[in-house]
C-alpha positions as CSV (number, residue, x, y, z in Angstrom):
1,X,-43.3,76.1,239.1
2,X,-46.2,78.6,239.4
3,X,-48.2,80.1,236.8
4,X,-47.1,83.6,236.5
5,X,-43.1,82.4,236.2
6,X,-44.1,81.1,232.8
7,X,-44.5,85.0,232.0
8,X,-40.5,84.6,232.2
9,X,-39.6,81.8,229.1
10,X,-35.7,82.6,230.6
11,X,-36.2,81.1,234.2
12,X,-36.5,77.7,232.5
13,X,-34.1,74.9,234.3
14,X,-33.0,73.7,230.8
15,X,-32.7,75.5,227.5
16,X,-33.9,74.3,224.5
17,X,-31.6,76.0,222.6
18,X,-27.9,77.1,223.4
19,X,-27.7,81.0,223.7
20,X,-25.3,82.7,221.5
21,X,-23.4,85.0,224.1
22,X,-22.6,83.9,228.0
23,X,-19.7,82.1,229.8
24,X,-19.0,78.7,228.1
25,X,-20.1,75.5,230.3
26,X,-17.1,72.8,230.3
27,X,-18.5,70.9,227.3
28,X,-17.7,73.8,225.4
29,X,-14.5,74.4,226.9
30,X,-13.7,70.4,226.2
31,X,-14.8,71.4,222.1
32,X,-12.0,74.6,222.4
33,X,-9.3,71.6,223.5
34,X,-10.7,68.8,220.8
35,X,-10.5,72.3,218.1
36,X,-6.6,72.8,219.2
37,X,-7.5,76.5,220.0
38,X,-6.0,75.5,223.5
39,X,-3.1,73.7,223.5
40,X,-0.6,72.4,226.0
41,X,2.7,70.6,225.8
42,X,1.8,68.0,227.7
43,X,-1.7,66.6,227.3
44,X,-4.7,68.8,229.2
45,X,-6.7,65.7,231.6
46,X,-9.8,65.9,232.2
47,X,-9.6,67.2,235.9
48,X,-8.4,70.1,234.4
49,X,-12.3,70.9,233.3
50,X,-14.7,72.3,235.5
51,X,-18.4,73.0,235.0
52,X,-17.9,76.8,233.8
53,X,-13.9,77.3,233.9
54,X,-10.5,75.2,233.3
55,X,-7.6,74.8,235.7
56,X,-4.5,76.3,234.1
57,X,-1.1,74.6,234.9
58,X,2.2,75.9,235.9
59,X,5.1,75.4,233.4
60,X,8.6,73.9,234.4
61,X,10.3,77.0,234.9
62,X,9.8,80.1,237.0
63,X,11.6,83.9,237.0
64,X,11.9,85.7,240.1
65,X,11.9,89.3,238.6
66,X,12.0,92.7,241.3
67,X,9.0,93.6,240.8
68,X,4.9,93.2,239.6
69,X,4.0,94.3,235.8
70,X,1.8,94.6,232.6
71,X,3.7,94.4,229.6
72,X,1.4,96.9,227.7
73,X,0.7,97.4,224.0
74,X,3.8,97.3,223.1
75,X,5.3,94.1,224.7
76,X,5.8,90.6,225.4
77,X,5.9,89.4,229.2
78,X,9.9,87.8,228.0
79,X,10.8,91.0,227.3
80,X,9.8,92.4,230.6
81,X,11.7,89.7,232.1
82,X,14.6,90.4,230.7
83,X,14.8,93.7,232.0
84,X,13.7,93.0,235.7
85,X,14.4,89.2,235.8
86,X,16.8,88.0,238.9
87,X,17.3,84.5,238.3
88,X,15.5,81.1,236.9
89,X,14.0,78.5,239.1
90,X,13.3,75.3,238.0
91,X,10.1,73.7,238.9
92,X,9.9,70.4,237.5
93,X,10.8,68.6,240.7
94,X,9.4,71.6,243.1
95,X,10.3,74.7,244.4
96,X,10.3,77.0,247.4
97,X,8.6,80.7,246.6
98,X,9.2,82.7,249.5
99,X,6.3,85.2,250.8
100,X,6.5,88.6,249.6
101,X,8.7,88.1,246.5
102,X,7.0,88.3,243.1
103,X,7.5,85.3,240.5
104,X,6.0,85.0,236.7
105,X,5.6,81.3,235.5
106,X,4.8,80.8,231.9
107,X,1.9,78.0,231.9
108,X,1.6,75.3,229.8
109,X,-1.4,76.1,228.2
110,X,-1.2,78.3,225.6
111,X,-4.3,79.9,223.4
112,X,-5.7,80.6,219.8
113,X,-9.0,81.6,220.6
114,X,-11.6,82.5,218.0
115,X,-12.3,86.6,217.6
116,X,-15.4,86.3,219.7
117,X,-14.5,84.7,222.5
118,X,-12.4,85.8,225.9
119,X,-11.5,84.8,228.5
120,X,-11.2,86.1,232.7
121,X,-9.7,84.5,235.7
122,X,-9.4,84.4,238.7
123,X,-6.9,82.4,241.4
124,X,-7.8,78.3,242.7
125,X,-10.1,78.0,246.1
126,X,-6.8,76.3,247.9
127,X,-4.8,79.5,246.3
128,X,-6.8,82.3,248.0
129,X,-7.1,80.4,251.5
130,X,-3.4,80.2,251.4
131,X,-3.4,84.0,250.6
132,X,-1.2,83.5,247.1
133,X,-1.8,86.5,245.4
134,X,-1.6,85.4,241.5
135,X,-3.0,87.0,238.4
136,X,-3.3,86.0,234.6
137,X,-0.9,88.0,232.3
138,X,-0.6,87.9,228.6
139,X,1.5,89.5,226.0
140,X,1.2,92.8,225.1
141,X,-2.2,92.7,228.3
142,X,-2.9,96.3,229.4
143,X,-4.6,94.6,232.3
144,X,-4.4,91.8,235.1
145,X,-6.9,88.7,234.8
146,X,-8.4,89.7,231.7
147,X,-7.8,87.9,228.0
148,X,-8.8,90.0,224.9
149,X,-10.8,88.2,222.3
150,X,-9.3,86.6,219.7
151,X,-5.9,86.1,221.7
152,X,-3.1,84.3,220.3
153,X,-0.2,83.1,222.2
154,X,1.4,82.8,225.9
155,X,-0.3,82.8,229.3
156,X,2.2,83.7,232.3
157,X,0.7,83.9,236.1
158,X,2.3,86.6,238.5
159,X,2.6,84.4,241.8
160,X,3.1,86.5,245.5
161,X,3.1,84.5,248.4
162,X,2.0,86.8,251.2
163,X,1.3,85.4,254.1
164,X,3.4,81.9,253.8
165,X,6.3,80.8,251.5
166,X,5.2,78.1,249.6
167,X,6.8,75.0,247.9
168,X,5.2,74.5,244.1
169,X,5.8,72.5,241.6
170,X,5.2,72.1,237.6
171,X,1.6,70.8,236.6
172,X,-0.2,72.5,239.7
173,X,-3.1,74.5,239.1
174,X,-3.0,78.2,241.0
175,X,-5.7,79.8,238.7
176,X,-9.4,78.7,236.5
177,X,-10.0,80.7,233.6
178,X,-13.8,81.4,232.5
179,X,-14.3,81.4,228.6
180,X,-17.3,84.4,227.5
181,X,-18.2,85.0,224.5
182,X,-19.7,88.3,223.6
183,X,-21.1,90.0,226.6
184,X,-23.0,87.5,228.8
185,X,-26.4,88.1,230.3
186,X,-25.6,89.4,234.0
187,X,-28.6,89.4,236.4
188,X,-26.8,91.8,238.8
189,X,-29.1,94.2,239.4
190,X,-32.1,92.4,236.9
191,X,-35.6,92.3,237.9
192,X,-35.3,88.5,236.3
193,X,-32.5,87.3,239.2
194,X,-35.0,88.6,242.5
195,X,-38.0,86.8,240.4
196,X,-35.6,83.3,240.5
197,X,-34.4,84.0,244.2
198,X,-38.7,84.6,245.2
199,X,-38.9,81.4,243.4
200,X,-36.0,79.3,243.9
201,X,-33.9,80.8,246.2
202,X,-30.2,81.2,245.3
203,X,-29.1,82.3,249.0
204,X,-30.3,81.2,252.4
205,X,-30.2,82.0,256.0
206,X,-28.4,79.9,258.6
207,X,-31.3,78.2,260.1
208,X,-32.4,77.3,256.1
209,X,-35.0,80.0,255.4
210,X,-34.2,82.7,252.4
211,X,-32.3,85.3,252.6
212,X,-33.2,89.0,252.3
213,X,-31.2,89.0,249.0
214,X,-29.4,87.1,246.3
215,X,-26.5,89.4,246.0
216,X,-25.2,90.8,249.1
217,X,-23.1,88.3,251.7
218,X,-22.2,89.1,255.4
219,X,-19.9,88.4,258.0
220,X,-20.3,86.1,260.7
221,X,-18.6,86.2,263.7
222,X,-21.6,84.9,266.2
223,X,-20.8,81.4,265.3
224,X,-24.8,81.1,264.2
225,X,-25.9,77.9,262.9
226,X,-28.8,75.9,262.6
227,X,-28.8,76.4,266.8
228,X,-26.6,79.3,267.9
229,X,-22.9,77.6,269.3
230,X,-21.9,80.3,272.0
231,X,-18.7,81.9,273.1
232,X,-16.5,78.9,272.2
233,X,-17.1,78.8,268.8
234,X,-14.4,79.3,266.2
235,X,-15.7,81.9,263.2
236,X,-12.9,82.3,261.7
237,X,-8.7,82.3,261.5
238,X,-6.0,84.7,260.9
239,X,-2.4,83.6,260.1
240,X,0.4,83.4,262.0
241,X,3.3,85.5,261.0
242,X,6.1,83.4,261.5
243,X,4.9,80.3,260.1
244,X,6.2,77.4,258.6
245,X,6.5,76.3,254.9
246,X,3.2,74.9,252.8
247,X,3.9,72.3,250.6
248,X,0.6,72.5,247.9
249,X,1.1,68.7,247.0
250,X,0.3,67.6,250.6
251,X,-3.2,67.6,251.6
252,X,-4.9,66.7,255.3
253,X,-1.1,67.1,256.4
254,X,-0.4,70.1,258.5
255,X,-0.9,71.0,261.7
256,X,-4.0,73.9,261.4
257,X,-2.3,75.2,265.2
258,X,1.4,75.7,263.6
259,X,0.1,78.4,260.8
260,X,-3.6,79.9,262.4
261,X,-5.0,81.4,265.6
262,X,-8.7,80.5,265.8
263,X,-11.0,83.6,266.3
264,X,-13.7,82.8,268.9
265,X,-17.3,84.5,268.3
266,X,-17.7,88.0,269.3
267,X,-19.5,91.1,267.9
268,X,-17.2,92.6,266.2
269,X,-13.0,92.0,265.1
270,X,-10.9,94.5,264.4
271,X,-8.5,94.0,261.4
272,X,-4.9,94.7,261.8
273,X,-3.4,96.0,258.3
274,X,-1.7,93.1,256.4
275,X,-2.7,90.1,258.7
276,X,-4.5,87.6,256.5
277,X,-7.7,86.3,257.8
278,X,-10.5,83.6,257.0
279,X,-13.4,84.2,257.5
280,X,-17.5,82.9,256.5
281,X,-20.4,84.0,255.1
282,X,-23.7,84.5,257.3
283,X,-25.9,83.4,254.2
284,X,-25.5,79.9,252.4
285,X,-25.2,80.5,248.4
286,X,-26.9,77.9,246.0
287,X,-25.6,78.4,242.4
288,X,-27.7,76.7,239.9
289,X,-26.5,74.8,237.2
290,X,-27.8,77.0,234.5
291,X,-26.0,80.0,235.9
292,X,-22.2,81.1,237.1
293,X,-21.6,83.5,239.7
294,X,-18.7,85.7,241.0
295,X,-18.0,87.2,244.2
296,X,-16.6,91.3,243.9
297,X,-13.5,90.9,245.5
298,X,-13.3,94.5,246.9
299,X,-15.3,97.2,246.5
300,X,-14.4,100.6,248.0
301,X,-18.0,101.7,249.3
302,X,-18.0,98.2,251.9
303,X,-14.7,99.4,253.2
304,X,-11.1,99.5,253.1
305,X,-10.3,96.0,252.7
306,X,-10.3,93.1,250.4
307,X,-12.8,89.9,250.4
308,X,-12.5,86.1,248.4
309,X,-9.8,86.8,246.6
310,X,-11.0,83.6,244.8
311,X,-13.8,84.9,243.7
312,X,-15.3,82.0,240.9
313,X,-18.7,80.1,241.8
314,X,-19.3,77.0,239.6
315,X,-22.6,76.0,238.3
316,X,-23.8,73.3,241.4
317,X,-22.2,75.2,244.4
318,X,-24.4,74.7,247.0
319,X,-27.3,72.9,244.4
320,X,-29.3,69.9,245.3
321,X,-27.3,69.0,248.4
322,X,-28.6,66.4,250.9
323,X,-29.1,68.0,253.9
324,X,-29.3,71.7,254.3
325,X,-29.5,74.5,251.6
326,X,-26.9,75.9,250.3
327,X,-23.1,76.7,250.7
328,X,-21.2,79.5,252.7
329,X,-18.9,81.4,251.6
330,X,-15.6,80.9,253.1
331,X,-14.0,84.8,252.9
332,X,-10.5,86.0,252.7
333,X,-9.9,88.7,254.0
334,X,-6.9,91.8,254.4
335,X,-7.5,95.1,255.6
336,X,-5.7,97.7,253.6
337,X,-3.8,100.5,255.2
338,X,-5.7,101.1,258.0
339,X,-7.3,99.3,260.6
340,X,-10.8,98.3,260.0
341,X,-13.7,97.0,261.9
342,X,-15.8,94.2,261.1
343,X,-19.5,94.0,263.1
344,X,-21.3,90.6,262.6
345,X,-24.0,90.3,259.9
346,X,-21.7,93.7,258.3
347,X,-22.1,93.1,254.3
348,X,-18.7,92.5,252.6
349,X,-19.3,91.6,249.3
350,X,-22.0,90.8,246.4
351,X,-22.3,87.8,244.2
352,X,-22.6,88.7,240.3
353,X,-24.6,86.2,238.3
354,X,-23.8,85.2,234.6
355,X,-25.6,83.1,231.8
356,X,-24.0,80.0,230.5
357,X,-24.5,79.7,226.7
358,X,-26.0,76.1,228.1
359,X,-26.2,74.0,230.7
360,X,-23.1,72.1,231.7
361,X,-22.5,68.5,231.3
362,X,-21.0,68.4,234.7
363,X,-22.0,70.3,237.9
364,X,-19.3,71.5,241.2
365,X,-19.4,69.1,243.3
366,X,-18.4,65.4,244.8
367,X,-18.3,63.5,241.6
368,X,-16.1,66.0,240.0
369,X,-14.0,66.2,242.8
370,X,-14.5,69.5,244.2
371,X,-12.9,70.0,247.9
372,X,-15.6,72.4,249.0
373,X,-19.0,71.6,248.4
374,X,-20.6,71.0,252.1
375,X,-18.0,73.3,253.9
376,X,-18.2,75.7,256.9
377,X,-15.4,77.5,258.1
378,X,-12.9,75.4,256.6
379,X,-8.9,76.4,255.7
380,X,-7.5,75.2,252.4
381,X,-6.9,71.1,251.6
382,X,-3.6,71.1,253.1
383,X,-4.8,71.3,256.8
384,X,-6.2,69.1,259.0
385,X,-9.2,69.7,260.2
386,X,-9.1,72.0,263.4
């Protein structure tokens, strides 16, 4: 490391001592568990822990209820389901959810969090490739995905399959919460994140060089990589209408043909409203393990549509790999309203980088069991490959 980084004591790989506010790395999540302030009724495993966030669990029952909510101030999530419940599904041996009907499932974790700490989420990898729309609610929550500090009591998930009805059952793992305490250091816009990505770049180019910036990710739909792949190459997916059901407990089963048509490179794709796409990054991403970073998953001056709905990067992504540099980012994508065009190398979205309070004992990657550390263009764990 050169001289004149020293001038920045925070660019440091390791800290000597933990920082008091920033999102909590998984031994810290593993002392909440030890400390009872999360609890579950059946025993939280240690897959459940990620470098910078926790897998939460779906509970044995389910409520099919007309319509999406918040509770607000002044109530619980069971009293909103009394009033626009339909009927009780029972989950313990699996499930069908059909697309476009709305569904809460209390989880089995429940929380009793100290005043200064809070919590965001954010749906699964395999959840927003499958375009499930879920969101965190709590009791008396005013918003979606957000828990207040200090919070004390229930966690329920709205589920909405949109694209393909889904089979679920008990114990699987649709969203990751992230644990913050206070407000944590972001290096959105701070002089300190372009001075790491000079240094150590946090983004790269196809053919390995850095990228232009740490922050903003495009589209691509040339099929670009380390040698450019021509007209036949397949950037990207959208969903067939009519498809059949997903079953989230098989992986490497189905048939990629029965559920996607592959989208072959060209210039520029036209997004028809409500069709679900995937789609990947032009840059790489390389997430340190000192740091956590979160993709904006829409943002009204890109455009009228939505990107990653699963939006969570872990400490490691795309860090110390053994050939290349870096990760892409695999995109979802809807268009809202209107059709919209996409141009290749068009920005889409920006990455948002936190502080941990320390370094995490664990990084994302192979020997945690993470499904996507080396990927491409890749659909969710359920597919075989194309």
């Amino acid at each position: 490391m050169r001289d004149e980084v020293l001038l920045f004591p925070e660019l440091e790989r390791k800290t000597a001592e933990p920082r008091s506010t920033g999102v909590f790395p998984s031994q810290k999540i593993e002392e909440l568990i030890a400390s009872e302030m999360i609890r579950a009724a059946q025993p939280i495993v240690a897959k459940q822990i990620q470098p910078a966030s926790l897998d939460l669990r779906l509970g044995p029952i389910a409520y099919r209820v007309r319509a999406s909510f918040l509770p607000g101030k002044n109530s619980t999530v069971e009293e909103k389901i009394r009033i626009l419940g339909m009927g009780e599904i029972d989950l313990t041996r699996g499930a069908v959810f059909e697309k476009r009907c709305v569904y809460i499932v209390p989880l089995m974790e429940e929380w009793f969090l100290p005043e200064d700490c809070a919590g965001k989420t954010n749906p699964k990898s395999t959840t927003g490739r499958l375009d499930i729309f879920t969101r965190l609610i709590t009791d008396y929550g005013t918003e979606f995905e957000r828990v207040p500090p200090g919070y004390r009591g229930k966690l329920y998930a709205e589920v909405v399959p949109r694209t393909f009805s889904v089979r679920l059952q008990a114990g699987m793992s649709l969203n990751q919460v992230r644990f913050v305490r206070g407000k944590p250091i972001t290096l959105e816009k701070d002089f300190t994140l372009n001075k790491m990505h000079e240094e150590d770049p946090l983004a790269f180019t196809p053919d390995d060089l850095p990228a232009d910036s740490a922050r903003l990710i495009s589209i691509d739909l040339a099929g670009f990589g380390p040698e450019p792949q021509g007209n036949d190459a397949i950037v990207g997916y959208k969903a067939k209408e009519h498809a059949p059901l997903v079953d989230l407990s098989l992986v490497d089963h189905y048939d990629p043909a029965e559920f996607w048509e592959p989208i072959h490179a060209t210039p520029r794709i036209i997004l028809n409203p409500d069709d679900f796409y995937i789609l990947v990054s032009k840059e790489k991403v390389r997430v340190p393990p000192e740091l956590a970073a979160e993709m904006v998953a829409f943002d009204p001056s890109m455009g009228e549509f939505r990107i990653h709905y699963a939006g969570f990067f872990d400490p490691g992504f795309g860090h110390d790999l053994h050939e290349g540099r870096g990760t892409r980012a695999v995109l979802e994508v809807r268009s809202h309203e209107v059709p919209f065009v996409l141009d290749d190398g068009q920005v889409v979205a920006r990455l948002e980088y936190e502080r941990l309070t320390e370094t995490p004992d664990k990084i994302y990657g192979p020997k945690i069991g993470s499904s996507y550390q080396s990927q491409g263009l890749s659909l969710s764990k359920q597919f075989k490959r194309w």
